[in-house]
TORBA-845429 format. One record per atom (N, C-alpha, C, O): residue in three letters; chain; x, y, z. Coordinates in Angstrom, 1 decimal. Layout:
! TORBA-845429
+-------+-------+--------+--------+--------+
: kolmi : pavex :     c1 :     c2 :     c3 :
+-------+-------+--------+--------+--------+
:   ALA :     A :      X :      Y :      Z :
...
+-------+-------+--------+--------+--------+
! end
This chain:
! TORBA-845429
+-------+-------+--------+--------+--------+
: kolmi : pavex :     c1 :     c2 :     c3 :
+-------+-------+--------+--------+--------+
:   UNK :     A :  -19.4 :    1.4 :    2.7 :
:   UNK :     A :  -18.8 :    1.0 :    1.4 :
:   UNK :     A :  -18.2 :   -0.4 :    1.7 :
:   UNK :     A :  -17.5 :   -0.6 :    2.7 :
:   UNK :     A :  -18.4 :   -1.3 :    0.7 :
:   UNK :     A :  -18.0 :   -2.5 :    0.8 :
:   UNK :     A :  -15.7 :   -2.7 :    0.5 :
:   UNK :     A :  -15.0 :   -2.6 :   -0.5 :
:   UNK :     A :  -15.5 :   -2.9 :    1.2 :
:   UNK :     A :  -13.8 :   -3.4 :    0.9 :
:   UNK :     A :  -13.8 :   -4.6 :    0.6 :
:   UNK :     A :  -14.7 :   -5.4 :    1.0 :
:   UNK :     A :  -12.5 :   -5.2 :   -0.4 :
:   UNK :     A :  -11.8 :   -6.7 :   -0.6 :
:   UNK :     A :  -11.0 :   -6.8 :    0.6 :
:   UNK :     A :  -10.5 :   -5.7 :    1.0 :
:   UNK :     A :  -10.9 :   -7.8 :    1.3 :
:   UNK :     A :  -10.6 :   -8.4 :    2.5 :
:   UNK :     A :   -9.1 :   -8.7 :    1.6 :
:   UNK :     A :   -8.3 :   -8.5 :    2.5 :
:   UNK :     A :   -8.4 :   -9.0 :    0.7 :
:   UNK :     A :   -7.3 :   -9.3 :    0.4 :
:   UNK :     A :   -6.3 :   -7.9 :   -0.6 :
:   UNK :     A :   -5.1 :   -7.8 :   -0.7 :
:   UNK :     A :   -7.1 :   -7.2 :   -1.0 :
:   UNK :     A :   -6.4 :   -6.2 :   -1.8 :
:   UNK :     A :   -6.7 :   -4.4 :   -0.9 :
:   UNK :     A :   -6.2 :   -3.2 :   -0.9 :
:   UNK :     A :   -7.5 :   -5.0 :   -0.2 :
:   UNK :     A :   -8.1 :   -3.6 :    0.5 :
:   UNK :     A :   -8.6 :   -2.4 :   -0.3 :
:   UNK :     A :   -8.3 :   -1.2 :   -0.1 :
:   UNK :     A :   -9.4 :   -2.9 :   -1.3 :
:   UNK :     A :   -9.7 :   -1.5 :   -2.2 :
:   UNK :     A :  -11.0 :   -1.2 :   -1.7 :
:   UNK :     A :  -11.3 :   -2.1 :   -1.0 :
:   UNK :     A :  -11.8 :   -0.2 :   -1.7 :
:   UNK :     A :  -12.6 :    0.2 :   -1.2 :
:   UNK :     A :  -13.7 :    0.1 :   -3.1 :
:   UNK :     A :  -13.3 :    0.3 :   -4.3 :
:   UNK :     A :  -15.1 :   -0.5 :   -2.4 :
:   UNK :     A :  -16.3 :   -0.2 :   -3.8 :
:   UNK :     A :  -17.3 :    0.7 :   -3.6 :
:   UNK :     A :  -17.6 :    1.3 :   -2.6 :
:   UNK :     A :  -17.6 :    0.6 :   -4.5 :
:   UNK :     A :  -19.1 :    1.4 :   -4.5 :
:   UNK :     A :  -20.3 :    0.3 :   -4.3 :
:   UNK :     A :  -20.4 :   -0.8 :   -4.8 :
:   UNK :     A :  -21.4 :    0.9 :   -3.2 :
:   UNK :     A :  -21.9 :    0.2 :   -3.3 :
:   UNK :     A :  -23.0 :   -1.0 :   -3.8 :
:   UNK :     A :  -24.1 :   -0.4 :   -4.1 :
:   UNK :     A :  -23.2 :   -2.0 :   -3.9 :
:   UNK :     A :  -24.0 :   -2.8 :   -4.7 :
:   UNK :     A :  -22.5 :   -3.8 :   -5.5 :
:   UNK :     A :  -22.9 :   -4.6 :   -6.3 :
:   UNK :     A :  -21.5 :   -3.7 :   -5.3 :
:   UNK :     A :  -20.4 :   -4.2 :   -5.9 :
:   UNK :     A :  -20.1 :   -5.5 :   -5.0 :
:   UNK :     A :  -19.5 :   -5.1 :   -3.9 :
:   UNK :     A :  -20.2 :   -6.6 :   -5.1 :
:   UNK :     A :  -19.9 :   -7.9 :   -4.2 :
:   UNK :     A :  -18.7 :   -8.6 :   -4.0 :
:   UNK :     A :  -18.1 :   -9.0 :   -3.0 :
:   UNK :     A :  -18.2 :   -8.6 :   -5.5 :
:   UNK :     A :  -17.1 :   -9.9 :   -5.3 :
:   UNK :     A :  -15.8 :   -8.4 :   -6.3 :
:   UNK :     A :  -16.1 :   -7.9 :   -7.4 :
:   UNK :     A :  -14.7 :   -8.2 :   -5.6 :
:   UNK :     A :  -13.4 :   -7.8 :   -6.5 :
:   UNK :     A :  -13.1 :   -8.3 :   -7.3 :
:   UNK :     A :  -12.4 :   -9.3 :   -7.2 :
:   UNK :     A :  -13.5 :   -7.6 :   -8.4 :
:   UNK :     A :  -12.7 :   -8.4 :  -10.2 :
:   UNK :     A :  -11.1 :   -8.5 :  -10.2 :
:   UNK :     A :  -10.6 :   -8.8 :  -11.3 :
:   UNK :     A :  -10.3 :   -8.3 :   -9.2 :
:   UNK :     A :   -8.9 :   -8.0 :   -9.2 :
:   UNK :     A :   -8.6 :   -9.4 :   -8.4 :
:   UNK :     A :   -7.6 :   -9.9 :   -8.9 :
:   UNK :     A :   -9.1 :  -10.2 :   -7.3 :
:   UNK :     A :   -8.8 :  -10.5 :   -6.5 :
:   UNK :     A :  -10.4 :  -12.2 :   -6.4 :
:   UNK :     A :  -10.3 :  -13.2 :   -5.8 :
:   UNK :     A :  -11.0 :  -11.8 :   -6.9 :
:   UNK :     A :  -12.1 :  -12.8 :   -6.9 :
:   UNK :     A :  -13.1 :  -13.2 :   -5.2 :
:   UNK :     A :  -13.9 :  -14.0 :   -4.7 :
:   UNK :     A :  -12.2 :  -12.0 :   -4.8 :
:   UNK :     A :  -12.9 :  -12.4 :   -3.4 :
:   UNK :     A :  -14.6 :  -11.6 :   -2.8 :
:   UNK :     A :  -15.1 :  -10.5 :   -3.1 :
:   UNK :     A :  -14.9 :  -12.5 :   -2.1 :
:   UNK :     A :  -16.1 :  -11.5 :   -2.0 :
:   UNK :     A :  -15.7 :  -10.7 :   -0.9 :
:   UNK :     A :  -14.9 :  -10.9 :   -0.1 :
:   UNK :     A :  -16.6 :   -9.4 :   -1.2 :
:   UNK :     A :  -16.4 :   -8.2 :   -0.3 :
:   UNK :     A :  -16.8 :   -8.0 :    0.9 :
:   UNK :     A :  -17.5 :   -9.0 :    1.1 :
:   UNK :     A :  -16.6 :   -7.3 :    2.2 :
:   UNK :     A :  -16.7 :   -7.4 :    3.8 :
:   UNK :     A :  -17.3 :   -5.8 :    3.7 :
:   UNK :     A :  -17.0 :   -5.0 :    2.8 :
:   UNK :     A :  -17.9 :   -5.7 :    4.6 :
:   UNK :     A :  -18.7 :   -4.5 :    5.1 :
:   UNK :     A :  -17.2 :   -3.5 :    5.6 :
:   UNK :     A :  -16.9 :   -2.4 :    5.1 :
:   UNK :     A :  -16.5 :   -4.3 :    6.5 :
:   UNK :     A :  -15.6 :   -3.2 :    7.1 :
:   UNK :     A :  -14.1 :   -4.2 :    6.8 :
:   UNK :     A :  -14.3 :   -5.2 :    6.1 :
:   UNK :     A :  -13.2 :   -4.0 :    7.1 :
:   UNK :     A :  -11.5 :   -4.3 :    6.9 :
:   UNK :     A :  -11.0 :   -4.0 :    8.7 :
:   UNK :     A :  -10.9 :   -3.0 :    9.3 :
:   UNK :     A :  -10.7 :   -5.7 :    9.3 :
:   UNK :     A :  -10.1 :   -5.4 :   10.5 :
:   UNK :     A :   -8.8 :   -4.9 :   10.5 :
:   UNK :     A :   -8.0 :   -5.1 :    9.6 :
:   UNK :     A :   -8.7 :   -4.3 :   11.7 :
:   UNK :     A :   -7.5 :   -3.3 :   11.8 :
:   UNK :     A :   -6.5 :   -4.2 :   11.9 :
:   UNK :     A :   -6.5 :   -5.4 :   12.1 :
:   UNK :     A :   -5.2 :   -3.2 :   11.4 :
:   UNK :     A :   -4.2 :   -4.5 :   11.2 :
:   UNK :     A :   -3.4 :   -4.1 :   12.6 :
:   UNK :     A :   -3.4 :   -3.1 :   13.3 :
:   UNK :     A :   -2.8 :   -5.7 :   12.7 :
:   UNK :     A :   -2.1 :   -5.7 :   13.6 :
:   UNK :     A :   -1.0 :   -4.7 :   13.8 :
:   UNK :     A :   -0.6 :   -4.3 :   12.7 :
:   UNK :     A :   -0.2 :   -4.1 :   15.0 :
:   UNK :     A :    0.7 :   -3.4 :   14.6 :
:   UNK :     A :    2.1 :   -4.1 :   14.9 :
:   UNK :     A :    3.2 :   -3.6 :   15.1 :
:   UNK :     A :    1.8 :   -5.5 :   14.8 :
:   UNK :     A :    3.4 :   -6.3 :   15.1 :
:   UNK :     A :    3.7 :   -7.1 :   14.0 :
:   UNK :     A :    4.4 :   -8.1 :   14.0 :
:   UNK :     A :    3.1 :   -6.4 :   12.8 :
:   UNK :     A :    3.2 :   -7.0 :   11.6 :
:   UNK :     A :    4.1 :   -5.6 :   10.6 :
:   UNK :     A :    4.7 :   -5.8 :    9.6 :
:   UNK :     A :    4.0 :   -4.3 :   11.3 :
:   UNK :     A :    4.5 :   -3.0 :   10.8 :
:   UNK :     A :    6.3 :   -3.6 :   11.8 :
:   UNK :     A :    6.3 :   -4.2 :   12.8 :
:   UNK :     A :    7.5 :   -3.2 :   11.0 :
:   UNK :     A :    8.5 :   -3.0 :   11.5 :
:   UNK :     A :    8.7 :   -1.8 :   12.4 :
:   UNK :     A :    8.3 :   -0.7 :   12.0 :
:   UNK :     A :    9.0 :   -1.8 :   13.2 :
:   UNK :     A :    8.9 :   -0.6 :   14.8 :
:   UNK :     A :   10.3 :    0.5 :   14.2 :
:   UNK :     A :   11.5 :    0.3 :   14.1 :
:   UNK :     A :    9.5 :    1.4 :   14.1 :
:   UNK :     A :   10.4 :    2.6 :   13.7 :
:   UNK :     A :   10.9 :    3.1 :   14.8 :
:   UNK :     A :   10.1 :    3.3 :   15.7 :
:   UNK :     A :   12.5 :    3.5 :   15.2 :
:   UNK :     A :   12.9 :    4.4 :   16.3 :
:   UNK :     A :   12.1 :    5.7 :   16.3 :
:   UNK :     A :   12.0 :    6.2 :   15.2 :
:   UNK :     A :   11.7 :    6.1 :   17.1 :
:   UNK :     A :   11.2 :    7.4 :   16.9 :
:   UNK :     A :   12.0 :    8.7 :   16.9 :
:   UNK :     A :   11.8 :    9.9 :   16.8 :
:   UNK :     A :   13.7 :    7.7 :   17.1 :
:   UNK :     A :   14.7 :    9.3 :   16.9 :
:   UNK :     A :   15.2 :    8.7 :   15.7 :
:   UNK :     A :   16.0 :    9.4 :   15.1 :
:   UNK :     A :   14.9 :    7.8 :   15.2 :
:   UNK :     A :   15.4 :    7.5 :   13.3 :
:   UNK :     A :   14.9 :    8.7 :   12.8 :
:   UNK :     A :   13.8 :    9.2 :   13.1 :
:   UNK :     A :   15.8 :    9.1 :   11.9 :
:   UNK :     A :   15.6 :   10.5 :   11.0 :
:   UNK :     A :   14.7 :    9.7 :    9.5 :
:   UNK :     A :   15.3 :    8.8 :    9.0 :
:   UNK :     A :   13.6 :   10.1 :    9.1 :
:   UNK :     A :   13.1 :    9.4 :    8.0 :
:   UNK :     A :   13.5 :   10.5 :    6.9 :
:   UNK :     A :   13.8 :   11.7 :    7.0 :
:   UNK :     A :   13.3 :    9.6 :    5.9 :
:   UNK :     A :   13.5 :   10.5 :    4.3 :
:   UNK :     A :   12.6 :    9.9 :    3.3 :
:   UNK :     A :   12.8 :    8.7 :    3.2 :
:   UNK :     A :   11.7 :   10.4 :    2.6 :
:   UNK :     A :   10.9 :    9.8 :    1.6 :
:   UNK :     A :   11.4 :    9.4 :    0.2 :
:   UNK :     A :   12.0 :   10.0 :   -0.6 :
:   UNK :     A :   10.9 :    7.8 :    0.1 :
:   UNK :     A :   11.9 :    7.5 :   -0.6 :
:   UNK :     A :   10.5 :    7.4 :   -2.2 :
:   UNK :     A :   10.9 :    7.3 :   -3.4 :
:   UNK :     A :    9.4 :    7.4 :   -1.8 :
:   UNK :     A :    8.2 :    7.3 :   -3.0 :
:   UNK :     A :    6.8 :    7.8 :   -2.4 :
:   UNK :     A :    6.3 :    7.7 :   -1.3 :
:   UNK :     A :    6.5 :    8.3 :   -3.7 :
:   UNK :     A :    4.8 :    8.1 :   -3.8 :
:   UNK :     A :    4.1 :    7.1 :   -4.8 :
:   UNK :     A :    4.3 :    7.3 :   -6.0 :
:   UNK :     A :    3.4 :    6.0 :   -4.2 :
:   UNK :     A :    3.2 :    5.3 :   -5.1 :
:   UNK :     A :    2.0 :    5.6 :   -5.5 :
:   UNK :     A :    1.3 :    6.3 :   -4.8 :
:   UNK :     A :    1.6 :    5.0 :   -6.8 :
:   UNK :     A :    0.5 :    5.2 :   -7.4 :
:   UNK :     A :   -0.5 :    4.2 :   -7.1 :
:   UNK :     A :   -1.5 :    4.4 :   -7.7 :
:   UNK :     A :   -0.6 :    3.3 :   -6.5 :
:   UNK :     A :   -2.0 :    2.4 :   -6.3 :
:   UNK :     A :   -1.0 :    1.6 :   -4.6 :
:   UNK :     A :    0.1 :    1.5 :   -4.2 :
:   UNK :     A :   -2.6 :    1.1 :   -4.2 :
:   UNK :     A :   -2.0 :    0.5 :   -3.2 :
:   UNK :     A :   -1.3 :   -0.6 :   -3.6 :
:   UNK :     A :   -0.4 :   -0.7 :   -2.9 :
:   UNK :     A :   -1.3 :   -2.1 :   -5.0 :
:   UNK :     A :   -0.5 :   -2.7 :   -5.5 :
:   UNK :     A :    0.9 :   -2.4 :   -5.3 :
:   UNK :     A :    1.7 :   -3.0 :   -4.6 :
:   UNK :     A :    1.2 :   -1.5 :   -5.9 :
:   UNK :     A :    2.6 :   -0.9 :   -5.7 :
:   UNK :     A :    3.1 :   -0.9 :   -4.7 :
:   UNK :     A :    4.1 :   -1.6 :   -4.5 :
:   UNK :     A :    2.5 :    0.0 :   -3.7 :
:   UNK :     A :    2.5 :    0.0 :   -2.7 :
:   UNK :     A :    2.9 :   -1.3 :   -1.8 :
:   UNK :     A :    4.1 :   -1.3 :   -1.4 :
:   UNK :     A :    2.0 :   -2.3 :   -1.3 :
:   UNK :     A :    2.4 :   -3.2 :   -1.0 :
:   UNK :     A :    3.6 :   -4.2 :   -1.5 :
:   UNK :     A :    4.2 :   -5.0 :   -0.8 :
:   UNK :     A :    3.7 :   -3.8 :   -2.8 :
:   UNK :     A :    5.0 :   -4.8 :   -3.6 :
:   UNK :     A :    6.5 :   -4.2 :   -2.8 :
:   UNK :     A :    7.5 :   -4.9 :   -2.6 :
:   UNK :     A :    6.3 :   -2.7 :   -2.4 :
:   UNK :     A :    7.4 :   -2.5 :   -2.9 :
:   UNK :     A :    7.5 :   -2.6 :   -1.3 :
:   UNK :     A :    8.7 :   -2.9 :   -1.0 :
:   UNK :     A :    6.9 :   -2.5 :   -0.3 :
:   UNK :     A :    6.7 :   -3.0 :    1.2 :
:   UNK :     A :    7.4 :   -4.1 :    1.4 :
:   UNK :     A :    8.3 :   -4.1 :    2.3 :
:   UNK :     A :    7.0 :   -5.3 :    0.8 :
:   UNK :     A :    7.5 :   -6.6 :    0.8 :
:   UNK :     A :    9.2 :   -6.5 :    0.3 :
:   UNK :     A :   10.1 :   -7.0 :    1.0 :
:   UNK :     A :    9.4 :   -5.9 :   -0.7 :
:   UNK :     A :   10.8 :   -6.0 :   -1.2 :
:   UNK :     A :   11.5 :   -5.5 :   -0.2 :
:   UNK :     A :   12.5 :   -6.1 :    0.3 :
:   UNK :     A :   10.9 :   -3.9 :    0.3 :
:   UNK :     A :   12.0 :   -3.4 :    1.4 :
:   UNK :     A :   12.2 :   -4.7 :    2.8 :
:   UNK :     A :   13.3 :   -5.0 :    3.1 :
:   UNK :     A :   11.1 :   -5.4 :    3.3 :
:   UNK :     A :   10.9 :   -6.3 :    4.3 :
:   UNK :     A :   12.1 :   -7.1 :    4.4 :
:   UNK :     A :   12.7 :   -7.4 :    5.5 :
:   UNK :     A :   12.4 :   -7.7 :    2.7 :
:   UNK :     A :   13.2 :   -8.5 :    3.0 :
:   UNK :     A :   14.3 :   -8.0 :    2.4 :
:   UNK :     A :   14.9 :   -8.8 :    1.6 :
:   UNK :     A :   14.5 :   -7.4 :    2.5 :
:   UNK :     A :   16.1 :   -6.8 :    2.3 :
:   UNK :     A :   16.5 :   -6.1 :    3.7 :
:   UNK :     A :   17.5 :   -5.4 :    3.9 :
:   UNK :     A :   15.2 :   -6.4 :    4.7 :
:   UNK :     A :   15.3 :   -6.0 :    6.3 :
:   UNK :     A :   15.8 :   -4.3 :    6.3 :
:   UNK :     A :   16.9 :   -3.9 :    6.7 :
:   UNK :     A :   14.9 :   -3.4 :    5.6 :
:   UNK :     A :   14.7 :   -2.0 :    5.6 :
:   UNK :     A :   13.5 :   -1.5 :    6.0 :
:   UNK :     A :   12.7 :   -1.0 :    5.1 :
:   UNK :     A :   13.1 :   -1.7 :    7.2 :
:   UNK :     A :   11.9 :   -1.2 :    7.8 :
:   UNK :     A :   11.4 :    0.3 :    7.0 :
:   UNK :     A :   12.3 :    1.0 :    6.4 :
:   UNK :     A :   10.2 :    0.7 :    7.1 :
:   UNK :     A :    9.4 :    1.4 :    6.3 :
:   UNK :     A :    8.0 :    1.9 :    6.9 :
:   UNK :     A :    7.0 :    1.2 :    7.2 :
:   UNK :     A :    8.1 :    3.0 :    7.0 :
:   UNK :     A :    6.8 :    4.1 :    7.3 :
:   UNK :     A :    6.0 :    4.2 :    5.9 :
:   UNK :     A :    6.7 :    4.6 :    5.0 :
:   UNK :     A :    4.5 :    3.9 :    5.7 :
:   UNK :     A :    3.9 :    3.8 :    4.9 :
:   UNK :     A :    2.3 :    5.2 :    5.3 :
:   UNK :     A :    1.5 :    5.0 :    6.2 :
:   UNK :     A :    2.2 :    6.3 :    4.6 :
:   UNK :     A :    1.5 :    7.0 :    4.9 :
:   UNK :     A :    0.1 :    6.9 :    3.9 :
:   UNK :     A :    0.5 :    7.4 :    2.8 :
:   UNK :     A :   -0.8 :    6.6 :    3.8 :
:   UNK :     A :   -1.5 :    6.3 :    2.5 :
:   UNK :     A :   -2.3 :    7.7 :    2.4 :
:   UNK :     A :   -2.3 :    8.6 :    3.2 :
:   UNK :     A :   -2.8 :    7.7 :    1.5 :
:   UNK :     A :   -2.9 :    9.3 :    0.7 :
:   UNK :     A :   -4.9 :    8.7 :    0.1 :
:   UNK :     A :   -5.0 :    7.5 :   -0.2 :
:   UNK :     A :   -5.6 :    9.4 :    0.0 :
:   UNK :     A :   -6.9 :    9.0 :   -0.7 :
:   UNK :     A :   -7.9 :    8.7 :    0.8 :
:   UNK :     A :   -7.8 :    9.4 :    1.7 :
:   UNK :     A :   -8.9 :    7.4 :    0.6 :
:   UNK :     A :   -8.9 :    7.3 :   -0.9 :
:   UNK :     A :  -10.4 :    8.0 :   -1.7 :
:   UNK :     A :  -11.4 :    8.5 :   -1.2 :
:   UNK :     A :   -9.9 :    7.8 :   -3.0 :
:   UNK :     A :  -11.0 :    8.5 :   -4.0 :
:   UNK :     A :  -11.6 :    7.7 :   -4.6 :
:   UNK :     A :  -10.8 :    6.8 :   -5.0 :
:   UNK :     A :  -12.9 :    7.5 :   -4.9 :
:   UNK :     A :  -13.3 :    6.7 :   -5.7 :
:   UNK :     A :  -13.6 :    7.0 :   -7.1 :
:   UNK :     A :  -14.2 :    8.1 :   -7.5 :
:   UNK :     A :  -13.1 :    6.0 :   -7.8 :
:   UNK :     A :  -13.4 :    6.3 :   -9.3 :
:   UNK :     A :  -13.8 :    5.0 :  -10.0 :
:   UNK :     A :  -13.5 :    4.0 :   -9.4 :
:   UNK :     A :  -14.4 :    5.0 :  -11.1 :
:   UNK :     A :  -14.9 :    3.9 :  -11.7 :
:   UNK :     A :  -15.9 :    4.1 :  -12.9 :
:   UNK :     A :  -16.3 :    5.2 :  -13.3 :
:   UNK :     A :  -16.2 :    3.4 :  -13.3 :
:   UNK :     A :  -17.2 :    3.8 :  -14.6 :
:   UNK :     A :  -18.0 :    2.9 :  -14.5 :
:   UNK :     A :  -17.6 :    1.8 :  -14.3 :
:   UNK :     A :  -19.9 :    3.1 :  -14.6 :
:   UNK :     A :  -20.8 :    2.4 :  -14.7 :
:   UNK :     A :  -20.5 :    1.4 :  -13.5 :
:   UNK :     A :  -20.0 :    1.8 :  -12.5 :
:   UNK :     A :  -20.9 :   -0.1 :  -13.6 :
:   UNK :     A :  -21.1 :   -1.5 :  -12.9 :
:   UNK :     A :  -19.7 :   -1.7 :  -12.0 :
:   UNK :     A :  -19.9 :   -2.4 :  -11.0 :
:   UNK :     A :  -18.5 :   -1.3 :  -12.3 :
:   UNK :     A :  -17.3 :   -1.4 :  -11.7 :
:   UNK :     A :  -16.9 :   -0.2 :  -10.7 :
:   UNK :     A :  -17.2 :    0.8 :  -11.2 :
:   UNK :     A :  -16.4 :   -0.1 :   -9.8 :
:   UNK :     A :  -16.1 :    1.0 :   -9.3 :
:   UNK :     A :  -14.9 :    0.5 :   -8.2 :
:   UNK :     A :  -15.0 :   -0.7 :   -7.7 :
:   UNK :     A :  -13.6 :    1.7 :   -7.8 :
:   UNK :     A :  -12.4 :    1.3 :   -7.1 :
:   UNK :     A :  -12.0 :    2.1 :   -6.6 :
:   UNK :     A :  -12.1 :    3.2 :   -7.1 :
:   UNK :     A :  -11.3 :    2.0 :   -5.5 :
:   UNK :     A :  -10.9 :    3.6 :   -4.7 :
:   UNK :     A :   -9.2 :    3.6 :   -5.4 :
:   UNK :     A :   -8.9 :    2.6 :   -6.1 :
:   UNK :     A :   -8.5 :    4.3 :   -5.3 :
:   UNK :     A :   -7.4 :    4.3 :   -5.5 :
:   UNK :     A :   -6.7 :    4.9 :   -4.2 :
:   UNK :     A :   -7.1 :    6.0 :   -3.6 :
:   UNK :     A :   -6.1 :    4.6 :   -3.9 :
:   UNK :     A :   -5.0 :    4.9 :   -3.1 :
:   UNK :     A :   -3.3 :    4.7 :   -3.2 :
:   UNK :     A :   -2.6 :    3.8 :   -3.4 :
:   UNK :     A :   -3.1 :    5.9 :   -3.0 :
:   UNK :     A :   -1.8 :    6.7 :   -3.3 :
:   UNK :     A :   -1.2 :    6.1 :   -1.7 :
:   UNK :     A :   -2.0 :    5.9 :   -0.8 :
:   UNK :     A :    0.3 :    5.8 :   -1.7 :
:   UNK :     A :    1.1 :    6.2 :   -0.2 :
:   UNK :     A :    2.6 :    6.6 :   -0.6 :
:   UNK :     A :    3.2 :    6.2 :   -1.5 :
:   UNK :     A :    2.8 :    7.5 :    0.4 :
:   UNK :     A :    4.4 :    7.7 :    0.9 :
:   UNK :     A :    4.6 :    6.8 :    1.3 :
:   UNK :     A :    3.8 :    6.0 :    1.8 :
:   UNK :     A :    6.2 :    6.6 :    1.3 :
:   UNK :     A :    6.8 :    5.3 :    1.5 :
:   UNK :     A :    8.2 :    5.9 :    2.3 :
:   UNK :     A :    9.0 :    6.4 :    1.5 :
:   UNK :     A :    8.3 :    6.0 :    3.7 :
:   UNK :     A :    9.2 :    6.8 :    3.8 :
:   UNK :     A :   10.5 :    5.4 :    4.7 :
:   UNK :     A :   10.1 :    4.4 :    5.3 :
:   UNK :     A :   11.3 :    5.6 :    4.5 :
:   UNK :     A :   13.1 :    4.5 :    5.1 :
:   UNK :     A :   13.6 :    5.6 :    5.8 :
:   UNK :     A :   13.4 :    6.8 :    5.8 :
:   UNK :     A :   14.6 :    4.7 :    6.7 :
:   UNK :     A :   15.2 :    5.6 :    7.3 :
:   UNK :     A :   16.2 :    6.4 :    6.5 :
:   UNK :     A :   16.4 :    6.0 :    5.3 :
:   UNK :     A :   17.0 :    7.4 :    6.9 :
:   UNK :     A :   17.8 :    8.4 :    6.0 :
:   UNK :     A :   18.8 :    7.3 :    5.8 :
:   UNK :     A :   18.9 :    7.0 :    4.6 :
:   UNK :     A :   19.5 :    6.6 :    6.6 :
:   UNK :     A :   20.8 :    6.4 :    6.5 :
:   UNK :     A :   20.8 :    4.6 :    5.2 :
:   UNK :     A :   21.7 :    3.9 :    4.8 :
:   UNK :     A :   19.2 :    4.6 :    5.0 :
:   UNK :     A :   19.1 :    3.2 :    4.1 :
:   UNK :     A :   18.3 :    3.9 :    3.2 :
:   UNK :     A :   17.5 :    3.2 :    2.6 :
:   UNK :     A :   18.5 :    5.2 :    2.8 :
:   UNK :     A :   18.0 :    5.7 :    1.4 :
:   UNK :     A :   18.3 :    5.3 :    0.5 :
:   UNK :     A :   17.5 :    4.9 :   -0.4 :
:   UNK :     A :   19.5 :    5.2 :    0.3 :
:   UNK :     A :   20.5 :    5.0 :   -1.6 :
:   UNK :     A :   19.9 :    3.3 :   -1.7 :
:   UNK :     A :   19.6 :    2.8 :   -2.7 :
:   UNK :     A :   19.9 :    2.8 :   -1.0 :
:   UNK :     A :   19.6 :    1.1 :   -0.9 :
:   UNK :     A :   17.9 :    0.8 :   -1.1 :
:   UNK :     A :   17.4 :    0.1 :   -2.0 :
:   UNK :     A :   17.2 :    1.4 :   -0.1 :
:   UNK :     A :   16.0 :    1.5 :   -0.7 :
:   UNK :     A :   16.0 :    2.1 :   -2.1 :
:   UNK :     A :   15.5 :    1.3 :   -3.0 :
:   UNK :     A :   16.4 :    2.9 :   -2.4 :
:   UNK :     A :   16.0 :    4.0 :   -4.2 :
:   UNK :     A :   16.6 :    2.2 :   -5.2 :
:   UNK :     A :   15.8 :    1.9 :   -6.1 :
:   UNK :     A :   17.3 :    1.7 :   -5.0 :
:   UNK :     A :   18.1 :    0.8 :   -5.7 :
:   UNK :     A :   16.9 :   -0.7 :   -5.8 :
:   UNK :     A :   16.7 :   -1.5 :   -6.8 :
:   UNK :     A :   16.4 :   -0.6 :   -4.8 :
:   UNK :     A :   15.0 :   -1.6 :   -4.6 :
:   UNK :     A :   14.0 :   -1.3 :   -5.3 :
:   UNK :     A :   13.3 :   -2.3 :   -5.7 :
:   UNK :     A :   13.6 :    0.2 :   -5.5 :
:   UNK :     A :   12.4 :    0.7 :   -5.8 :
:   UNK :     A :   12.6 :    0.8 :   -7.2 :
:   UNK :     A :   11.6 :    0.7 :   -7.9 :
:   UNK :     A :   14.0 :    1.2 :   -7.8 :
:   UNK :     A :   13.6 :    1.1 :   -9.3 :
:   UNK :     A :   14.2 :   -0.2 :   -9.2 :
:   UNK :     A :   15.2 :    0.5 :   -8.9 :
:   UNK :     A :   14.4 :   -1.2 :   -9.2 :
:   UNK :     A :   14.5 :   -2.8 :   -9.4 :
:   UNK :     A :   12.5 :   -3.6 :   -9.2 :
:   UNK :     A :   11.9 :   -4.6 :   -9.5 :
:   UNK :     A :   12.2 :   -2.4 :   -8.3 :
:   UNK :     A :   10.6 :   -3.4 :   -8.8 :
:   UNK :     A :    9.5 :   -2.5 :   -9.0 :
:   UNK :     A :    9.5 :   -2.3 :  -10.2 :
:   UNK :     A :    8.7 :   -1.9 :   -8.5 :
:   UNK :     A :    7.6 :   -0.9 :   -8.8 :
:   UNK :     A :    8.1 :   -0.1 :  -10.1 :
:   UNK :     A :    7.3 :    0.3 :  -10.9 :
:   UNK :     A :    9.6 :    0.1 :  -10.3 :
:   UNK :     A :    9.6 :    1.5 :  -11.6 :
:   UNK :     A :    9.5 :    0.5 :  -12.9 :
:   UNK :     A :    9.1 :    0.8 :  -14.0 :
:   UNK :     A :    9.9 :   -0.8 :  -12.5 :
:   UNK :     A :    9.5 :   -1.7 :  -13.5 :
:   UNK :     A :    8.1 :   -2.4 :  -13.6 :
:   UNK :     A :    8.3 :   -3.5 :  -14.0 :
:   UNK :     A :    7.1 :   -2.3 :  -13.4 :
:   UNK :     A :    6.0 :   -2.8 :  -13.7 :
:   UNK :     A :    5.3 :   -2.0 :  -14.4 :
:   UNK :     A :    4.2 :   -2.3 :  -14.8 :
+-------+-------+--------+--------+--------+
! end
């Protein structure tokens, strides 16, 4: 299945270029670095702070925690593909989990941008 190298959606195939993103499609999506993820303690206590609905969200609301320096465990959920006729798109769902003790601050982030769009 062909992926967008900039949005990461997964198509169906015979699908070339992402209507979302105008880019043409890659056979495979290289792995991402892991020094671009914030390094979780592994005795930090996590609390889930969302499920988002598309990976867009998802990444929005990544960037906001980033820079408000609230590192974030991202679990992605999917994906499924769905689509009608000539278009087709995977959707993917993620958990979004903060540490416990930057919950109320994250929740304060998350409805200031994803609960608004």
């Amino acid at each position: 299945m062909p992926f967008c190298p900039k949005c990461k959606y997964e198509y169906k195939p015979g699908i070339e270029i992402c209507p979302d993103c105008d880019e043409k499609l890659v056979d495979s999506l290289p792995e991402e670095e892991s020094d671009e993820e914030p390094e979780l303690d592994e005795e930090i206590e996590l609390a889930l702070l969302c499920t988002t609905a598309s990976l867009v969200h998802t990444n929005f609301l990544k960037e906001a925690l980033k820079d408000n320096d609230i590192p974030c465990l991202v679990k992605r959920e999917g994906p499924s593909i769905y689509g009608s006729g000539v278009v087709g798109y995977a959707f993917f769902g993620s958990k979004i989990y903060v540490p416990r003790d930057k919950l109320e601050e994250a929740k304060r982030i998350k409805d200031q941008t994803i609960d608004n769009l």
